[in-house]
N, C-alpha and C positions, 0 to 999 in steps of 0.2 A: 436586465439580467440580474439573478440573485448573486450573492457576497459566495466565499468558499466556502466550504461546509470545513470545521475543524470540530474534532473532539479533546476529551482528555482521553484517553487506556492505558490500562495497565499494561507493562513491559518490564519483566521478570520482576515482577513486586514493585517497580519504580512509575509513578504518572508520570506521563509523556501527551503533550499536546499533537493532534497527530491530524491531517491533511485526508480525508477522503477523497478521494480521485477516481471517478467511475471511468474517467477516460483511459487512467491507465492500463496497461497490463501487467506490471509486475508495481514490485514495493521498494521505497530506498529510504534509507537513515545516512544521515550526515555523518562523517566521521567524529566530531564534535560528540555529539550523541551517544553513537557507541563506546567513546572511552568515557564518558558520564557513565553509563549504565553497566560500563566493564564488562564487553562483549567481546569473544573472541571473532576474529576476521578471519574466513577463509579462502582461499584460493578458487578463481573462478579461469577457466582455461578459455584461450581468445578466440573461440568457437562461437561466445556471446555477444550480439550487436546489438546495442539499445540504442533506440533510435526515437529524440523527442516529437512531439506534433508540431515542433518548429522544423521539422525536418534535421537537425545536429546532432551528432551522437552525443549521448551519454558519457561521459568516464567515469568508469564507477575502478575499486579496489579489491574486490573481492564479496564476500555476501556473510553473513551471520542468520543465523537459527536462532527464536525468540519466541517467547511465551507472550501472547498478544489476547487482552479481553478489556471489555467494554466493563465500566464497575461492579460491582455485583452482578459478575457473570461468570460460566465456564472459560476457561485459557485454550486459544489453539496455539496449535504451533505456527510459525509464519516462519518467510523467509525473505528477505531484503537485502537488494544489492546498496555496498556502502559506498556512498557519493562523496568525495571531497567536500571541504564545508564550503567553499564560495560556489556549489551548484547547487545549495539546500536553500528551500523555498524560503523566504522568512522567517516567520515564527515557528512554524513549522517546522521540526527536525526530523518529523518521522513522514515520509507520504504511503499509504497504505491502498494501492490498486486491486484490482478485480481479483487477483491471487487472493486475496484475504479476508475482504471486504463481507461475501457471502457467509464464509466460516464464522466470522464474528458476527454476521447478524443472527445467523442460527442459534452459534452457541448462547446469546444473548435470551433469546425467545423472542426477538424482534424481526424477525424475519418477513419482511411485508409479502403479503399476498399476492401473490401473480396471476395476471391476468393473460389470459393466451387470445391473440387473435386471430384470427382465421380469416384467411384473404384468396376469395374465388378468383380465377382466373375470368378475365371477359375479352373472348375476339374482338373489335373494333374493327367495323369495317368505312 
């Protein structure tokens, strides 16, 4: 099995080593983090259940809005729920999921080529 994939990105003008995660679905920063980068937290009403692939929820504090790009690339916006620091991955403070993940590859002009496969149905008898 290969190692995690991390990068650096940009986050509002600030490098941040940041967690590729195709597994996930959404994005999270450490609290740690966000008062580094002096990010406002907002309120997320408990309508939200995150829920890890270890099966235990999340606790997250609310979520922040962020300028996210790959170096010498266009900025998207992102959105990421903010994690307490003792749920934040290691090194890692920023983990960036499938929300995001595409946007930044586009904006980049990295966007790998997709390949579609087509899969016939066959009766078996």
């Amino acid at each position: 099995m290969g190692g995690s994939t991390t990068v650096d990105v940009i986050v509002n003008g600030s490098v941040v080593r940041a967690l590729l995660d195709t597994g996930a679905t959404v994005s999270v920063i450490s609290r740690a983090a966000v008062s580094k980068l002096k990010l406002s937290v907002l309120p997320v009403k408990d309508f939200l259940h995150v829920e890890c692939a270890n099966g235990q929820t999340l606790p997250y504090d609310g979520y922040v809005t962020m300028s996210v790009s790959l170096p010498n690339s266009l900025a998207s916006t992102c959105i990421a729920l903010v994690i307490p620091n003792e749920n934040a991955t290691g090194a890692a403070q920023l983990i960036l999921g499938t929300n995001v993940i595409p946007s930044l590859l586009l904006a980049s002009g990295k966007m790998p080529e997709l390949e579609i496969i087509s899969c016939q149905q066959q009766v078996v008898h």
